[in-house]
DSSP file (Angstrom, degrees, kcal/mol; ACC not computed):
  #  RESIDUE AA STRUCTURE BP1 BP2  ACC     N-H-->O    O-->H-N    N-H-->O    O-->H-N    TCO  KAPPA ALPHA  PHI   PSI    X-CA   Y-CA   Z-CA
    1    1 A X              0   0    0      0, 0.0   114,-0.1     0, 0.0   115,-0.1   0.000 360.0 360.0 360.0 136.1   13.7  -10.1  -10.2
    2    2 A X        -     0   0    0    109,-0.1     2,-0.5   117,-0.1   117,-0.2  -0.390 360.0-146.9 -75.5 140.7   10.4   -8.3   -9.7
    3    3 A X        -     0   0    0    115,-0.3   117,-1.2   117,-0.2     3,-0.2  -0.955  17.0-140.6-118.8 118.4   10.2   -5.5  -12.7
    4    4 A X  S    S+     0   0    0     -2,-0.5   118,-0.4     1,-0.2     2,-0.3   0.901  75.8   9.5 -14.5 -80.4    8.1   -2.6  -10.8
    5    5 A X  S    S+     0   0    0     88,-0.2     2,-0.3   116,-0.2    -1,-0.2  -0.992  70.7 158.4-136.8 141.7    6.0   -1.6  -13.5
    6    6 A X        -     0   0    0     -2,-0.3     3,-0.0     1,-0.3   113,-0.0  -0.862  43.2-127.9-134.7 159.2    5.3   -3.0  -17.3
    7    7 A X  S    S+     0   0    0     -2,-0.3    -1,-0.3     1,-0.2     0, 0.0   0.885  99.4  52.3 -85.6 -78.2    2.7   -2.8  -19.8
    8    8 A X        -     0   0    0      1,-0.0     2,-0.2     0, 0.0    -1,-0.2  -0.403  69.6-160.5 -80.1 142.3    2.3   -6.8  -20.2
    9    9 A X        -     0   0    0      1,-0.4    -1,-0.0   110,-0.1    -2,-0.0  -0.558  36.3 -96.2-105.1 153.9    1.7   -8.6  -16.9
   10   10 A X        -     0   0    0     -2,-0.2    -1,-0.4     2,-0.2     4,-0.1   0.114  32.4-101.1 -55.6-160.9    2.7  -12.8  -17.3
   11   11 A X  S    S+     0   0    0      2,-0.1     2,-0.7     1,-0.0    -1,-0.1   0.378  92.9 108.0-109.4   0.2    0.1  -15.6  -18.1
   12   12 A X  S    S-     0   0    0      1,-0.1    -2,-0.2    65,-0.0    66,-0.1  -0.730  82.4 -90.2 -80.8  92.3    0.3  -16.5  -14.2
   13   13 A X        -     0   0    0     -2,-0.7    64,-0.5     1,-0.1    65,-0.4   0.492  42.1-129.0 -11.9 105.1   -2.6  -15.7  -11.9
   14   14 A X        -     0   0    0     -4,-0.1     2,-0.3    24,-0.1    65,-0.3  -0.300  16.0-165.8 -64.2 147.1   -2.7  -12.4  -10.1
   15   15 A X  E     -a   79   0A   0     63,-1.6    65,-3.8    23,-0.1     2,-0.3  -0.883  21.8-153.8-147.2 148.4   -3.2  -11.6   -6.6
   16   16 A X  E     -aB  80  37A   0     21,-4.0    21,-1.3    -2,-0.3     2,-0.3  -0.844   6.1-155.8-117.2 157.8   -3.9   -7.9   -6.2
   17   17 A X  E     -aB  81  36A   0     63,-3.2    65,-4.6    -2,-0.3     2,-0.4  -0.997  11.8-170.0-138.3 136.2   -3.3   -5.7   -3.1
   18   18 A X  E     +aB  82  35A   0     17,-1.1    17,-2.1    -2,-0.3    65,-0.2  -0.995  21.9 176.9 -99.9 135.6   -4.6   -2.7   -1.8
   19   19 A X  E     + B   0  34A   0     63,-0.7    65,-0.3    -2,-0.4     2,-0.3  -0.766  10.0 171.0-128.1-179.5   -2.9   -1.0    1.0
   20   20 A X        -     0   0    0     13,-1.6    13,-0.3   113,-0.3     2,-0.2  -0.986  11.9-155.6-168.6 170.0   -2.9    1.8    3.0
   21   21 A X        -     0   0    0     -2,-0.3     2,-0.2    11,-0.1   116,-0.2  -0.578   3.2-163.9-140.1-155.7   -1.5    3.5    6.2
   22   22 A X  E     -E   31   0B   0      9,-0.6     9,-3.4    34,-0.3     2,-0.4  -0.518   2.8-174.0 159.3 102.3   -2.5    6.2    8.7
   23   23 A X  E     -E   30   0B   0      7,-0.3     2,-0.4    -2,-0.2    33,-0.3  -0.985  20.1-138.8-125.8 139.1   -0.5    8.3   11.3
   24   24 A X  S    S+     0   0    0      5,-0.6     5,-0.4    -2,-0.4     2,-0.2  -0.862  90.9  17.6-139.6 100.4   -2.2   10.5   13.8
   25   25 A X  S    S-     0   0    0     -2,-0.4     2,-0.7     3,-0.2    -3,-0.0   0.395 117.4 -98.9 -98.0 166.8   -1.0   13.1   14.3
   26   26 A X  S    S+     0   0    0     -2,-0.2     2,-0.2     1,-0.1    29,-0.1  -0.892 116.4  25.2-110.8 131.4    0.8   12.9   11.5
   27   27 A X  S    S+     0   0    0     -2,-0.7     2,-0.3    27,-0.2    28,-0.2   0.705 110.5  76.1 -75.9 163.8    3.7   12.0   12.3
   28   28 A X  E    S+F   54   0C   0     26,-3.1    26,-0.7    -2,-0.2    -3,-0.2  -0.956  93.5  10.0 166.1-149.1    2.7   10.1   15.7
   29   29 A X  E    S-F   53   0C   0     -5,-0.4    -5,-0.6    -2,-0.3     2,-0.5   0.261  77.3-149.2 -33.7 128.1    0.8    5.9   16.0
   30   30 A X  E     -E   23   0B   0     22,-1.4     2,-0.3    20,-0.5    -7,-0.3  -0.886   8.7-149.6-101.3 153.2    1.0    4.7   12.3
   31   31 A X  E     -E   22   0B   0     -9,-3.4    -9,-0.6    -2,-0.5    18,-0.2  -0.973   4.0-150.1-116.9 157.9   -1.7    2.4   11.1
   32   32 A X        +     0   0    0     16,-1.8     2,-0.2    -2,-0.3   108,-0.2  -0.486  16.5 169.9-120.4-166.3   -1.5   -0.2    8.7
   33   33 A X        +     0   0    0    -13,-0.3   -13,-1.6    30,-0.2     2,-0.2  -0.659   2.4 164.6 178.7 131.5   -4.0   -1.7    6.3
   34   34 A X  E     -BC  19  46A   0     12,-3.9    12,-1.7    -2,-0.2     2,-0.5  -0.975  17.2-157.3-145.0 161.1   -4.1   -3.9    3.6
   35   35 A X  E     -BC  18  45A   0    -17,-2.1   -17,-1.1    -2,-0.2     2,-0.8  -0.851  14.8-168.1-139.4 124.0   -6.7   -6.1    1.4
   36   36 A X  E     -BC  17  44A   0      8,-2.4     8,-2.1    -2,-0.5     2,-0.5  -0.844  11.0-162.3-108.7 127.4   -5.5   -8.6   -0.2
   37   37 A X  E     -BC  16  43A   0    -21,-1.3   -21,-4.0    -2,-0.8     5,-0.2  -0.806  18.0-143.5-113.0 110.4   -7.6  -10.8   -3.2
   38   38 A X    >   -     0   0    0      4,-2.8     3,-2.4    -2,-0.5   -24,-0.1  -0.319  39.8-101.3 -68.9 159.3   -6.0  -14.5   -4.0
   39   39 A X  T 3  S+     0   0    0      1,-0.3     2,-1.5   -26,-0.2   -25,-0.1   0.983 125.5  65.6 -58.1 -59.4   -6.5  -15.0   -8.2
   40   40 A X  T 3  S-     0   0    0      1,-0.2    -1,-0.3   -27,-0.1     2,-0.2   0.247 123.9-102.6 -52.2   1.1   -9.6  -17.3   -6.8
   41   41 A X  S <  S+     0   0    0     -3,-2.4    -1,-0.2    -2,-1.5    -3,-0.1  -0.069  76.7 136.2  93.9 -60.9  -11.5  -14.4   -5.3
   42   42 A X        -     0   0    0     -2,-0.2    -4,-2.8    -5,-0.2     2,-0.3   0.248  35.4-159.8 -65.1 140.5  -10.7  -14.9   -1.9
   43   43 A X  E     -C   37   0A   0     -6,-0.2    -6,-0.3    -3,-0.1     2,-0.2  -0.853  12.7-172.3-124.1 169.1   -9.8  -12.2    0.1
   44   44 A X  E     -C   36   0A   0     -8,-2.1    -8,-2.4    -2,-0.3     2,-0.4  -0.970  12.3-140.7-146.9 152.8   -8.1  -11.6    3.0
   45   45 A X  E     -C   35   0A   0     -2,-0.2     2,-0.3   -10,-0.2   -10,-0.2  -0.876   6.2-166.0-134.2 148.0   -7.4   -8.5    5.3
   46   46 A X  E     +C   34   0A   0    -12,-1.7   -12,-3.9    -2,-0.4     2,-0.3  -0.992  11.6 169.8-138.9 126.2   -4.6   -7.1    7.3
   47   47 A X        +     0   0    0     -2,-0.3     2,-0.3   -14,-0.2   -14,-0.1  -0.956  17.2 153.4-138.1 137.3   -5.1   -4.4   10.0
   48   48 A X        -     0   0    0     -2,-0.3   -16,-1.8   -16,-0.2    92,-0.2  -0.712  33.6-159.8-111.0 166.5   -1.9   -3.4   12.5
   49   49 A X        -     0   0    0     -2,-0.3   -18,-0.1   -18,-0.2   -20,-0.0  -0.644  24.4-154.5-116.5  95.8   -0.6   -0.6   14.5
   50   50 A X        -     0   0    0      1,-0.1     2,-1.1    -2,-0.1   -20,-0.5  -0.317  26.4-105.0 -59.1 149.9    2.6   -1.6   14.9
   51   51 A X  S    S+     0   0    0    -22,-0.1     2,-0.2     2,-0.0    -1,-0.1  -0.741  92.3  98.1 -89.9  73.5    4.5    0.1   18.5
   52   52 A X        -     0   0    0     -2,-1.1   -22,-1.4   -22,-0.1     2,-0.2  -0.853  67.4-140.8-158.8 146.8    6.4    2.6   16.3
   53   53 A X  E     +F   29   0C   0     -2,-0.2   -24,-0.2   -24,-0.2     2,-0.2  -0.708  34.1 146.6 -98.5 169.4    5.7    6.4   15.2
   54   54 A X  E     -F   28   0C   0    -26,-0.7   -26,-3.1    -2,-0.2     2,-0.4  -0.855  45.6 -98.9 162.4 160.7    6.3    7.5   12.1
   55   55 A X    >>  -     0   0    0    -28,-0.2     4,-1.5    -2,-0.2     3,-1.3  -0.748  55.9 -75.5-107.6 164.9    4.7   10.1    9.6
   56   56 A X  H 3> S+     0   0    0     -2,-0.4     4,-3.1     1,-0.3   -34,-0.3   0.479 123.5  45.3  25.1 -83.2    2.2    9.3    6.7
   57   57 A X  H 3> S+     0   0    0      1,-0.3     4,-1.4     2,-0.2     5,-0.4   0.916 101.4  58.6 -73.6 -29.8    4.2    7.9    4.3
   58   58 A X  H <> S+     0   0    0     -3,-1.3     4,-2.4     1,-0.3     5,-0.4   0.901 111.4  54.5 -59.4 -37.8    6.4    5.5    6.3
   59   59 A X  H  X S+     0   0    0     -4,-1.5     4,-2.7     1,-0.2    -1,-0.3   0.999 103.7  50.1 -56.3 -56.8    2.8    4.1    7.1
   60   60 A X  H  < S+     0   0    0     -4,-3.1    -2,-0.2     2,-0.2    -1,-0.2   0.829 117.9  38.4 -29.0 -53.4    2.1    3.8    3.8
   61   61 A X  H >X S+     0   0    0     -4,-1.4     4,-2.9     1,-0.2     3,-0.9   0.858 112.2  55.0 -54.1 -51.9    5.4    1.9    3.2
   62   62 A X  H >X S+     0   0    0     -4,-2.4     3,-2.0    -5,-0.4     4,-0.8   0.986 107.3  55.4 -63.5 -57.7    5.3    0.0    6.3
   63   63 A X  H 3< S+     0   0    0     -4,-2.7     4,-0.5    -5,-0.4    -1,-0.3   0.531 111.3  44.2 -64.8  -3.4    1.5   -1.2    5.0
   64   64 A X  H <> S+     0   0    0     -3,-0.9     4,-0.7    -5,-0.2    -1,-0.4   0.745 104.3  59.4 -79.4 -30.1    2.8   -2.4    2.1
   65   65 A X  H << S+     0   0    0     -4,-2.9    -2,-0.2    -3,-2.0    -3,-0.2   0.455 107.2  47.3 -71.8 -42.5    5.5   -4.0    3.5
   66   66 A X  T  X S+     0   0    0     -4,-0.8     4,-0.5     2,-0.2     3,-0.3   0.750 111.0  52.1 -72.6 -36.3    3.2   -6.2    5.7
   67   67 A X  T  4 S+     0   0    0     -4,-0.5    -2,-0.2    -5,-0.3     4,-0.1   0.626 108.0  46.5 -74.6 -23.8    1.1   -7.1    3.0
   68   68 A X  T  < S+     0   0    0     -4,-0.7    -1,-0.3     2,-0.1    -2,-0.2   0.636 114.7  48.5 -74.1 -18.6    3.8   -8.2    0.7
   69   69 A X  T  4 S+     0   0    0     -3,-0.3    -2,-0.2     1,-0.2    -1,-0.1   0.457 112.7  61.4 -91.8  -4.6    5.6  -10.5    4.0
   70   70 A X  S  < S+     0   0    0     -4,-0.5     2,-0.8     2,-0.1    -1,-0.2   0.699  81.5  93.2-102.4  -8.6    1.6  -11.7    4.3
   71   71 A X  S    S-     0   0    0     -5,-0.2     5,-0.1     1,-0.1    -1,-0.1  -0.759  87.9 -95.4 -93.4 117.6    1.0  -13.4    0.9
   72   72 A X     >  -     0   0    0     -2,-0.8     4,-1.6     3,-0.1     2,-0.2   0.185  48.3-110.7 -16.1 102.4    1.5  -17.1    0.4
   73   73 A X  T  4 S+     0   0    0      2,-0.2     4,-0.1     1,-0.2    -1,-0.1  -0.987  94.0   3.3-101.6 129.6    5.2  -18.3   -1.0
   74   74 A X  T  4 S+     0   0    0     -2,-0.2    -1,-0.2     2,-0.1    -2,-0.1  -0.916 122.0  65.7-130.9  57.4    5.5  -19.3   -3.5
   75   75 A X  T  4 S+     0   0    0     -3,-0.2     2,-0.7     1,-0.1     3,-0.2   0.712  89.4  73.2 -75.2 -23.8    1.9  -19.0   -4.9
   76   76 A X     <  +     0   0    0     -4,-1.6     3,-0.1     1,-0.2   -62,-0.1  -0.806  54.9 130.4 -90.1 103.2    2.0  -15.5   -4.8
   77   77 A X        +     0   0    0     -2,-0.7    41,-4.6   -64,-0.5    42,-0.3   0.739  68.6  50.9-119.5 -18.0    4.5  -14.8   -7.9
   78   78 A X        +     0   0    0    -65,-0.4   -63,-1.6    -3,-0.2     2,-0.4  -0.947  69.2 171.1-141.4 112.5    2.3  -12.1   -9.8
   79   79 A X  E     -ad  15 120A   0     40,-1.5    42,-1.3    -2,-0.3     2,-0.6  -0.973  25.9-156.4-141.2 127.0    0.9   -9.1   -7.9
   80   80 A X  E     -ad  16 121A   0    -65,-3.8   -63,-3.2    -2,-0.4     2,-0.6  -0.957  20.3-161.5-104.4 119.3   -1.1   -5.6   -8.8
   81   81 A X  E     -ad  17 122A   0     40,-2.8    42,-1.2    -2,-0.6     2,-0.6  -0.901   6.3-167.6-114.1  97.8   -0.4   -3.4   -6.0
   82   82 A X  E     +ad  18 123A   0    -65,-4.6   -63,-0.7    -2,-0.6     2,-0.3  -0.785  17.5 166.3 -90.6  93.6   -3.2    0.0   -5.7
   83   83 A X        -     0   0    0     40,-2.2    42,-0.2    -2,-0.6   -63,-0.1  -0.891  39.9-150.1-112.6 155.7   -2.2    2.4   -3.6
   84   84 A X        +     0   0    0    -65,-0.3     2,-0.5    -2,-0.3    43,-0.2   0.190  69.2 101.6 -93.6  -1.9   -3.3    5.9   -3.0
   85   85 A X    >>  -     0   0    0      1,-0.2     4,-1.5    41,-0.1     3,-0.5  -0.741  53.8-163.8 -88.5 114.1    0.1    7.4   -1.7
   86   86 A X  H 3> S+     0   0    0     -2,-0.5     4,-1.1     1,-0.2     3,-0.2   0.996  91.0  57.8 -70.0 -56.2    1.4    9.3   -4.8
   87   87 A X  H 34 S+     0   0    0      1,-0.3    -1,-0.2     2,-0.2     4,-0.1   0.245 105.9  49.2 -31.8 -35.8    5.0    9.2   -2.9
   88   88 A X  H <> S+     0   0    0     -3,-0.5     4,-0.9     2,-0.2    -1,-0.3   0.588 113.5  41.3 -94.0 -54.0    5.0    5.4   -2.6
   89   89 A X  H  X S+     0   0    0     -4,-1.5     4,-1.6    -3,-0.2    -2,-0.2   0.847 112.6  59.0 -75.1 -19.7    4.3    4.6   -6.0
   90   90 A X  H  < S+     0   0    0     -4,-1.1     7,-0.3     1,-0.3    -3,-0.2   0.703 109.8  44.2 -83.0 -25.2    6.5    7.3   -7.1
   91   91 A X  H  4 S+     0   0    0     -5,-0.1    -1,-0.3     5,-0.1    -2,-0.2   0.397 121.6  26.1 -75.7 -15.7    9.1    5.8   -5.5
   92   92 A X  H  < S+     0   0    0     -4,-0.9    -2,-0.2    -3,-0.1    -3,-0.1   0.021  97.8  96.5-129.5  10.1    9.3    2.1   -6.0
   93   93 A X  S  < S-     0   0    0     -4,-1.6   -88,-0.2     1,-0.1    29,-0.2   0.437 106.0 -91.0 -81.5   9.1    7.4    2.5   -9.6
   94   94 A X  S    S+     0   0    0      1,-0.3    -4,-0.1   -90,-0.1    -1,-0.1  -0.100  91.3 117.4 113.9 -46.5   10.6    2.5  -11.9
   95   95 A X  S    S-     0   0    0      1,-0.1    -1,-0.3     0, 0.0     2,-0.2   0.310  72.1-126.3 -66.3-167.5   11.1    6.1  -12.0
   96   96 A X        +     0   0    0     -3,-0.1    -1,-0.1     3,-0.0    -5,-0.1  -0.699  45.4 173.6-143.4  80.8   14.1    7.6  -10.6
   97   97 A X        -     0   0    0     -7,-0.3    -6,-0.0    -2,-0.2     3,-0.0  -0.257  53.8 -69.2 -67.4 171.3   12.3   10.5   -7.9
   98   98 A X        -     0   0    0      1,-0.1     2,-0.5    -2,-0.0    -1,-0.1  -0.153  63.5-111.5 -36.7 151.6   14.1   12.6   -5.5
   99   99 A X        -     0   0    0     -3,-0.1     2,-1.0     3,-0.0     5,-0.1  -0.930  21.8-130.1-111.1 132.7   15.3    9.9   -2.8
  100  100 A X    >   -     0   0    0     -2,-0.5     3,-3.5     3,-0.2     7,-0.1  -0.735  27.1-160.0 -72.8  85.6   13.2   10.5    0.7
  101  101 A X  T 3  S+     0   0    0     -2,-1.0     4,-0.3     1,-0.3     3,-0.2   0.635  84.4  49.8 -61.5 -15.8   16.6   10.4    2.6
  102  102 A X  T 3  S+     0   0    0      1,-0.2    -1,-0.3     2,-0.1    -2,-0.0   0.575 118.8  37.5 -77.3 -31.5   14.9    9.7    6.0
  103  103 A X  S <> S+     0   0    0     -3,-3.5     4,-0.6     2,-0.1    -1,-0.2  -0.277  93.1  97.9-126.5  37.1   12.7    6.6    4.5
  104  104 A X  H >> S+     0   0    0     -3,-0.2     4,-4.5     2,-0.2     3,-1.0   0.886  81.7  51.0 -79.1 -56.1   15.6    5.2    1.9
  105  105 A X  H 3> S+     0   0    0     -4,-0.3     4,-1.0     1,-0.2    -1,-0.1   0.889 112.9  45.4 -74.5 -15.0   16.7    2.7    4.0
  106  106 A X  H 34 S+     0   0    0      2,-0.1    -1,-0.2     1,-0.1    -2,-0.2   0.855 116.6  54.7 -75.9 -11.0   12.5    1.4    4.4
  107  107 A X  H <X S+     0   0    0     -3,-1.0     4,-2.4    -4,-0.6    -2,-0.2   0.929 103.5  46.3 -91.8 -37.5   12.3    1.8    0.7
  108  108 A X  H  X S+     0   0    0     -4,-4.5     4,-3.3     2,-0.2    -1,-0.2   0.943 105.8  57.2 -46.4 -46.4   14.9   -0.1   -0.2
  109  109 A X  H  X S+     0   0    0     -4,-1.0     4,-1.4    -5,-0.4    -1,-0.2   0.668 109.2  53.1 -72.4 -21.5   13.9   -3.0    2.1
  110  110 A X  H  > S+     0   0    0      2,-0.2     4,-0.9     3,-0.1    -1,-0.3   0.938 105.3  50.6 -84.7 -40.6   10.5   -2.8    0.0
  111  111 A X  H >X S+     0   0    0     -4,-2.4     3,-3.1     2,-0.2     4,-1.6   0.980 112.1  53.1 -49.1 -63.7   12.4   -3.1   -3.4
  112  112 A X  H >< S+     0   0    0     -4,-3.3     3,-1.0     1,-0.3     4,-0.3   0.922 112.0  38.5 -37.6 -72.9   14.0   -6.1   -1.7
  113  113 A X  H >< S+     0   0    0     -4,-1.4     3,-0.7     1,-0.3    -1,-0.3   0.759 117.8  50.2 -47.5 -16.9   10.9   -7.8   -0.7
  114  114 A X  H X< S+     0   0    0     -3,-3.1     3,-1.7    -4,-0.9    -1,-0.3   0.868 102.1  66.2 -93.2 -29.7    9.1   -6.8   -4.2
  115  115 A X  T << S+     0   0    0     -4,-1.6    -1,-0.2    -3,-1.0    -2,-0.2   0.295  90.4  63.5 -59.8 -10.5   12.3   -8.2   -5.7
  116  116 A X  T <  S+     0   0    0     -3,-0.7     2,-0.3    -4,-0.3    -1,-0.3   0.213  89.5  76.1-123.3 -16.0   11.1  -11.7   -4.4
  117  117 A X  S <  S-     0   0    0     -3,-1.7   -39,-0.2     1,-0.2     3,-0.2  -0.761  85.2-124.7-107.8 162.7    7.8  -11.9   -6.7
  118  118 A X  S    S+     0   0    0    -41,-4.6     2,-0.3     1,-0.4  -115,-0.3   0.918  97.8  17.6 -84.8 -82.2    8.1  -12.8  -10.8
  119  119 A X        -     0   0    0    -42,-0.3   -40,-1.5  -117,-0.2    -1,-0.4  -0.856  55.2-176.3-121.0 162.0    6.1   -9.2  -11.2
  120  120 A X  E     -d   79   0A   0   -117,-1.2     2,-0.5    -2,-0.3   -40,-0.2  -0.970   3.3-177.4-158.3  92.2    5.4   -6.7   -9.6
  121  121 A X  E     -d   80   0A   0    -42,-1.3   -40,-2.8    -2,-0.3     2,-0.3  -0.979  17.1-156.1-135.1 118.5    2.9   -3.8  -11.2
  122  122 A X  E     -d   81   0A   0     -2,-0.5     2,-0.3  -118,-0.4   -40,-0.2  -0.920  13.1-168.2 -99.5 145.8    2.4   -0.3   -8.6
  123  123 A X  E     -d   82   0A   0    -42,-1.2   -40,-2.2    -2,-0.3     2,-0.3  -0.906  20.6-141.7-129.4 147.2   -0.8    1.7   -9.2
  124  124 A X        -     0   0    0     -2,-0.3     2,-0.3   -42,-0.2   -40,-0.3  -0.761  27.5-176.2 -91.6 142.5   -1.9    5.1   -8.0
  125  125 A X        -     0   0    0     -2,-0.3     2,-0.2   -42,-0.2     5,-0.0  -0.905  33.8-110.3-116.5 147.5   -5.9    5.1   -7.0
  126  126 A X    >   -     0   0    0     -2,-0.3     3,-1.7     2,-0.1     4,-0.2  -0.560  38.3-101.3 -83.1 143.2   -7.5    7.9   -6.0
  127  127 A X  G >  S+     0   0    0      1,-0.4     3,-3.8   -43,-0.2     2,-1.2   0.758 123.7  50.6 -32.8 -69.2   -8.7    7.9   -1.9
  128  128 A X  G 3  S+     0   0    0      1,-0.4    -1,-0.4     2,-0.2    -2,-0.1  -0.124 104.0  60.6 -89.1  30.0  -12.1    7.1   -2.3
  129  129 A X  G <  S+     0   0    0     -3,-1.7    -1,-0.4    -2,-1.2    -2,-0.2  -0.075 115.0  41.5 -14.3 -24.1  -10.9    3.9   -4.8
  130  130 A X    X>  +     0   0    0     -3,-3.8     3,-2.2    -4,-0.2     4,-0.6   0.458  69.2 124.9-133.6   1.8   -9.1    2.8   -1.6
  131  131 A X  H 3> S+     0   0    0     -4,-0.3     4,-2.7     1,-0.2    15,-0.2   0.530  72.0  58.4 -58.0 -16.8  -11.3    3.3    1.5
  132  132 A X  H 34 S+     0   0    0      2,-0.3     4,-0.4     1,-0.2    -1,-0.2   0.849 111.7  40.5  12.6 -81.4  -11.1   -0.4    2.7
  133  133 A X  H X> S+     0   0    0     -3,-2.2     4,-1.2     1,-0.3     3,-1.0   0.862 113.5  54.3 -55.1 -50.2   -7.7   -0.4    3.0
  134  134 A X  H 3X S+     0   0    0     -4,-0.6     4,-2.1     1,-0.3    -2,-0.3   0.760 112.4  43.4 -89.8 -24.1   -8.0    3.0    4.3
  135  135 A X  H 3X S+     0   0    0     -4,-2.7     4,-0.9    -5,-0.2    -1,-0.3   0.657 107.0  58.7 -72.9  -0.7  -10.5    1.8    7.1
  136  136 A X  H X> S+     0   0    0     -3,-1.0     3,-1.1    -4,-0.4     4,-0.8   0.920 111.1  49.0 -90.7 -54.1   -8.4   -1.4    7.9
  137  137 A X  H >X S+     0   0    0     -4,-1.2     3,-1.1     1,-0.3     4,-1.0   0.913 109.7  45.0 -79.5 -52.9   -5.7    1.1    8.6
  138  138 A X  H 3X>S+     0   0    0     -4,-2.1     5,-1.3     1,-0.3     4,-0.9   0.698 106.8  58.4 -74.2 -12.7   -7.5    3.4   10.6
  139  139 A X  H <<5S+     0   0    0     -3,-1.1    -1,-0.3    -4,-0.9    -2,-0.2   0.544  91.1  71.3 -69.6 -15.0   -9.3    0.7   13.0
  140  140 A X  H <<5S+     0   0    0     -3,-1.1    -1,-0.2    -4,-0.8    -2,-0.2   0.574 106.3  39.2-104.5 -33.3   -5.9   -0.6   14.0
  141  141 A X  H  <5S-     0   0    0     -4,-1.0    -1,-0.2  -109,-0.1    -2,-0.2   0.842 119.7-106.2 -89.6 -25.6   -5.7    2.8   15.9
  142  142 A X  T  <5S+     0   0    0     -4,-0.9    -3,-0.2     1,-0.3    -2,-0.1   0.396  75.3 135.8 133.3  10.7   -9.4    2.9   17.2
  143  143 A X      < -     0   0    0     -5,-1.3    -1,-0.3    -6,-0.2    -2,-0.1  -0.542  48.5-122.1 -98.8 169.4  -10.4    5.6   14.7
  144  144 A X        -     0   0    0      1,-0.1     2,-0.5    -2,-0.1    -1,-0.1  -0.121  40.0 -60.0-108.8-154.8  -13.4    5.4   12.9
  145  145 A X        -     0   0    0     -2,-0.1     2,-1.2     1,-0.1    -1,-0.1  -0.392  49.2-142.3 -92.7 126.0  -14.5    5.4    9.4
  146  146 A X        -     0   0    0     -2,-0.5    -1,-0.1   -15,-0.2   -12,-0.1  -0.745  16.4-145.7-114.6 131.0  -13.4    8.6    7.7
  147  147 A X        -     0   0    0     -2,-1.2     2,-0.4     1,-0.2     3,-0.1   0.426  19.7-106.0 -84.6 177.3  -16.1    9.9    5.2
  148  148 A X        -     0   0    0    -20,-0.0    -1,-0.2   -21,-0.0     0, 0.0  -0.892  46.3 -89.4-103.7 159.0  -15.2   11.6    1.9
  149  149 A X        -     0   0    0     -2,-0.4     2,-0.3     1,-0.1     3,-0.1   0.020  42.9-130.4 -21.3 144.7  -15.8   15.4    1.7
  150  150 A X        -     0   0    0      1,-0.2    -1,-0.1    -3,-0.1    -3,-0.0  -0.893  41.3 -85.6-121.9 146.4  -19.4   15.9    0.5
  151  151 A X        -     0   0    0     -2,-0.3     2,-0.4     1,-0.1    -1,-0.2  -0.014  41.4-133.1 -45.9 151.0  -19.5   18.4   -2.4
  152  152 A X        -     0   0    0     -3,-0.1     2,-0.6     0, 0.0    -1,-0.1  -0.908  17.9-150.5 -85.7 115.2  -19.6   22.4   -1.3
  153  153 A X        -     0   0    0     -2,-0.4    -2,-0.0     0, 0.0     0, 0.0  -0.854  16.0-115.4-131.5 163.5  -22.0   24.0   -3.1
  154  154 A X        -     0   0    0     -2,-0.6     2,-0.3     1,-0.1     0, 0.0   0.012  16.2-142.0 -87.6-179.1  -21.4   27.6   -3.8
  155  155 A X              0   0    0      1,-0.1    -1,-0.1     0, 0.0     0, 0.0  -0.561 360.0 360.0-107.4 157.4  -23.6   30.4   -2.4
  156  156 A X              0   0    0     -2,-0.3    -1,-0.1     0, 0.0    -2,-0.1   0.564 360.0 360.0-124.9 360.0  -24.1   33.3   -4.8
């Protein structure tokens, strides 16, 4: 059974994911986005829009969701998963959150799938750590690349 998060990872090559999602308006078209890096370097990229609505986070979920059903079995046993969704990690990282009663039954169905790898490790990254992902996600509707905020600076 997949442990969520641990301080020691095994001795068994890791295959890392970033993911990300996108619904616009939020809620309304979800996109999904994921990048996934084999132990070897190689990487490989997943962008959807699945013919579903749904708000933010259930993209998020759902883009994880593809990216764990997209990875090789059963070479893929050992996974670092970075996502930028506080909500996501906060929720399948071990802790015991508020339950999203609305998204329970998608989270669960993620425990299950995560449940299906030797480990399992969730990390939070900050957006602009994740923009990849976060463009994979957003092409999958048609949308273009969305910049970071350039510093303000203030007037005196």
């Amino acid at each position: 059974m997949a442990s969520p998060q641990t301080d020691s990872a095994p001795a068994c090559a890791t295959w890392t994911i970033h993911c990300d999602g996108s619904a616009v308006p939020n809620p309304g078209r979800m996109g999904l986005g994921a990048v996934i890096t084999a132990p070897d370097g190689t990487r490989h990229t997943l962008s959807q829009a699945p013919h579903a609505t749904g708000c933010n986070n259930e993209a998020e979920l759902r883009a994880l969701m593809a990216a764990l059903r997209a990875l090789p079995m059963p070479q893929a046993r050992t996974l670092q998963v970075y996502s930028d969704n506080s909500i996501l990690v906060e929720q399948l990282g071990g802790t015991k959150p508020q339950p999203i009663a609305r998204l329970a039954a998608l989270f669960d169905e993620a425990r299950a799938l995560m449940a299906s790898f030797e480990h399992v490790q969730l990390q939070w990254i900050p957006r602009h750590r994740n923009l990849e992902a976060d463009a994979l996600a957003r092409a999958a509707l048609g949308l273009p690349l969305k910049l970071p905020a350039k510093p303000t600076r203030r007037r005196r």
